[in-house]
Each structure stands twice: as structure tokens, then as C-alpha cells.
VEXPA-111593 format. One record per residue (C-alpha): y, x, z; residue in one letter. Coordinates in steps of 0.02 Angstrom, whole numbers, padded with zeros to 5 digits, always signed. Layout:
N
YXZA;...
This chain:
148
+06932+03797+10728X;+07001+03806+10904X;+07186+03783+10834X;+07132+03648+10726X;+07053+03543+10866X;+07201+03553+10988X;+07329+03526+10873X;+07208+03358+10822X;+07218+03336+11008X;+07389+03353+11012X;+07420+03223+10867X;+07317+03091+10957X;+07427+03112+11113X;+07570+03081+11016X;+07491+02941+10939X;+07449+02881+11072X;+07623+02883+11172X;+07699+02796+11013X;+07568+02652+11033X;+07584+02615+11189X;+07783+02610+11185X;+07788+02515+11028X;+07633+02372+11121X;+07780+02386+11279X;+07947+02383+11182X;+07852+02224+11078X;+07780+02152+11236X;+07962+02159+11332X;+08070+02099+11170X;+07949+01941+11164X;+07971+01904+11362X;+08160+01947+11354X;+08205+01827+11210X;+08105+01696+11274X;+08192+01724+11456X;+08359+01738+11356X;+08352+01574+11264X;+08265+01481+11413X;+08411+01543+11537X;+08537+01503+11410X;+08479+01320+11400X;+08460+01295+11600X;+08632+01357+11585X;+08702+01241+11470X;+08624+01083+11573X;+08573+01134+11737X;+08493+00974+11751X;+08352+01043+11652X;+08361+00900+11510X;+08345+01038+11370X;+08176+01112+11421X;+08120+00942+11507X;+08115+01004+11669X;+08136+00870+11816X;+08255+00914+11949X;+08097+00844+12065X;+08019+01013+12029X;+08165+01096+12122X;+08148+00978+12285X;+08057+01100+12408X;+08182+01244+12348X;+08356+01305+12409X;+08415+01240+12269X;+08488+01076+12188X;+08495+01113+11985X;+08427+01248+11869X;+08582+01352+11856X;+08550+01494+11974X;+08384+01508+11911X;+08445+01490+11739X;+08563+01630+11760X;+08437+01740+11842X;+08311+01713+11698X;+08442+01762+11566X;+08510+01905+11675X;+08355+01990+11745X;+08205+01930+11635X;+08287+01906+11474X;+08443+02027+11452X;+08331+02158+11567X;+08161+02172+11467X;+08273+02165+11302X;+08370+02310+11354X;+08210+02367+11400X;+08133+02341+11252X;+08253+02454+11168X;+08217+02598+11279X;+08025+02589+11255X;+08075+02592+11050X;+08176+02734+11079X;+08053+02824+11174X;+08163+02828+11307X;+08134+02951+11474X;+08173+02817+11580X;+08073+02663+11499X;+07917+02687+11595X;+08007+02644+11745X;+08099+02503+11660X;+07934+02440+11616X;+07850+02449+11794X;+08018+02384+11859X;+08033+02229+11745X;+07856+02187+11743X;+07848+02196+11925X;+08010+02079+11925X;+07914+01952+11819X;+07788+01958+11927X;+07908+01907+12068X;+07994+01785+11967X;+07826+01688+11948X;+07763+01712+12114X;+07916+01619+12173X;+07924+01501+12070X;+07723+01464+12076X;+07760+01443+12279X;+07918+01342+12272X;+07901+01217+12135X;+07715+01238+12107X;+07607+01301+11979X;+07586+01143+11872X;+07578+01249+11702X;+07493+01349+11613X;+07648+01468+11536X;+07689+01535+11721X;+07496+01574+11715X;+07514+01661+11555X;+07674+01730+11599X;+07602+01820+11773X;+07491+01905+11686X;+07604+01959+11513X;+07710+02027+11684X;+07550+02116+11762X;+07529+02197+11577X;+07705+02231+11573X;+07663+02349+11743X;+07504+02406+11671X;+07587+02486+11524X;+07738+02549+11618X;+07602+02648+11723X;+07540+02723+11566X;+07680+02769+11487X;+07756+02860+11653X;+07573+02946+11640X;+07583+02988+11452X;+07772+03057+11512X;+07693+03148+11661X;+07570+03230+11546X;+07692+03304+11389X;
């Protein structure tokens, strides 16, 4: 009886883990491609024309087009969650620090970006707190890691 209920303990552990890395590797893969094709396409016209962004937005920031920020979004937010992303499917040691570490970089990202060219939409809403569940889950799965 005794053997019975901690190996059923031990399953839902296990369970458990694999849940929450598969709802973080899922989570991450969605930000990162998003990030990926978004930076890609500031990129490619820095002038923003691709995802209709007005160069006006950029007027109170130390910047004059969308290519830095374009190339940080790929880099950081896009290639970063993706790789990951693969980690957390992997069940990776080290993904529950990737996780905090990327969604506390998101968080970042959108902070900035809320203060220097405003918070006129609701996706950097959404995205600051996909970023703040990013962290969440990174916190559990260091836990989950911390426990086995």
C-alpha cells in the first residue's frame, strides 16, 4: 500500500515536470518565432514599412530606424526563447534558468519599449505578461529541478 502510493506520487511528479516543460518549451517556441520573423522583417526595411510601424514611434528614442531593435528582437527574443524552447523539450538541466532569463528579458524588452515609444497596443500588453508567465514557469521548473 505504502509502495504503491509513493511510487503514484512519484509518477505525478514526473508528470508533472513533463507538463510544465512541454506548457514552457510551447510558450517560448511561440514568442521566439514570432520575435524571429518580426526581427527579420525590421531587418529587411528598417523603416518599419513591413509591420506598419511609423518611424514617429521611434522619435523620443536613441534611435532613428528599426534596425537595432530589429536585430535585438531576432537575436535575443526570437533566436533566444527558440533555443530555449529546445532545452525545455529536452528537459534540459539548464532550461529553468533559460526560462527565468528569457522571460525576464521580455519583460525588459517591453518595459522599454512601453516607456520609449509608448504603449499604444495591446500585443506589448499581451506580450508583458506571456514574458511574466515565461518567469513564472522558469521558477517552477528550477523548483521541480530543485526537488528530484
Amino acid at each position: 500500500m505504502i509502495y504503491y502510493c509513493v511510487d503514484n506520487l512519484a509518477q505525478s511528479e514526473v508528470s508533472m515536470k513533463r507538463t510544465v516543460y512541454f506548457a514552457e518549451g510551447t510558450l517560448q517556441s511561440l514568442i521566439g518565432i514570432g520575435a524571429v520573423i518580426s526581427g527579420v522583417l525590421l531587418i529587411i526595411r528598417p523603416d518599419g514599412h513591413y509591420l506598419q510601424l511609423p518611424l514617429d514611434l521611434l522619435e523620443n528614442s536613441p534611435f532613428r530606424n528599426f534596425l537595432i531593435p530589429g536585430v535585438i528582437l531576432f537575436l535575443v527574443i526570437g533566436v533566444g526563447n527558440i533555443v530555449s524552447a529546445v532545452l525545455c523539450f529536452r528537459i534540459q538541466r539548464i532550461a529553468g534558468f533559460a526560462g527565468l532569463f528569457f522571460g525576464f528579458g521580455l519583460i525588459i524588452w517591453l518595459f522599454v519599449q512601453i516607456n520609449l515609444v509608448g504603449g499604444a497596443h495591446w500585443l506589448q500588453y499581451l506580450y508583458f505578461i506571456l514574458g511574466i508567465i515565461q518567469l513564472l514557469l522558469g521558477i517552477a521548473m528550477r523548483e521541480l529541478k530543485r526537488k528530484s
